[in-house]
C-alpha positions in Angstrom: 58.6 -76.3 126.7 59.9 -78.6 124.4 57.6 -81.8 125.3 54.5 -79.5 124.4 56.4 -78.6 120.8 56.8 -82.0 120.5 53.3 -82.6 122.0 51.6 -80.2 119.3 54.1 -81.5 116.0 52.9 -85.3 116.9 49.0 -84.2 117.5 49.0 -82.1 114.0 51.1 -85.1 112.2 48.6 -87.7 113.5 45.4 -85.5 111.9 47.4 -85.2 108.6 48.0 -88.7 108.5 44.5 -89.8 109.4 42.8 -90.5 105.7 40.1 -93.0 107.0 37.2 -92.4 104.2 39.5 -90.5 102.2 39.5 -93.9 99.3 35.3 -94.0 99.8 35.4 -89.9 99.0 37.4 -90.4 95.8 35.7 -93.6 94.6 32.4 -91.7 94.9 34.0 -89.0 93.1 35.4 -90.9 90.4 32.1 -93.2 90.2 30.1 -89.2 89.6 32.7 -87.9 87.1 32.4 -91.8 85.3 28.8 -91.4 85.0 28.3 -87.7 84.1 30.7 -88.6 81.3 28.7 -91.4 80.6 25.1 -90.1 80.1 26.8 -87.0 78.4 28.1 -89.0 75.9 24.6 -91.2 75.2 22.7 -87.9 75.7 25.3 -86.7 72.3 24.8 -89.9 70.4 21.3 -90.0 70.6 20.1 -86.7 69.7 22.7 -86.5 66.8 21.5 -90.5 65.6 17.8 -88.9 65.9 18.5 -86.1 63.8 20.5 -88.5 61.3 17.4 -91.1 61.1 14.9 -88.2 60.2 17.1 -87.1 58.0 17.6 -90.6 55.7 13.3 -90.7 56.4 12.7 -87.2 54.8 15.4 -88.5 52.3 13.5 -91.6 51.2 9.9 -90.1 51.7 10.6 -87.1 49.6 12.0 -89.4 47.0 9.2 -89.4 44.0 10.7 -92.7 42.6 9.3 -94.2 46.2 5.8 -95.4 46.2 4.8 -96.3 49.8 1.2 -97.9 50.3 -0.4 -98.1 53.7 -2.9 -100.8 53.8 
């Protein structure tokens, strides 16, 4: 009985131990998290710079001491 124990512990250890893709599954992970981070953050900066640049537009537009002249 005890060289099937020993059989079994070895067996389970060995499939523990096994971690062949494991570094290309958390590369990828890391690579998603890096890049949803990443376009969150440009999506963020871009639609609050928008809203600031239509704001200095309406600013200088609504201005009466502007004259602007379209040719």
């Amino acid at each position: 009985m005890p060289s099937l124990y020993k059989y079994k512990i070895t067996k389970e250890s060995k499939l523990i131990n096994n971690q062949s893709g494991q570094t290309m599954v958390e590369f990828i992970l890391l690579f998603l998290i890096l890049v949803l981070i990443s376009f969150s953050f440009i999506k963020i900066l871009n639609f609050n710079l928008a809203k600031y640049w239509v704001a200095l537009v309406t600013l200088i537009i609504d201005d009466p001491s502007v004259t602007i002249n379209i040719p």
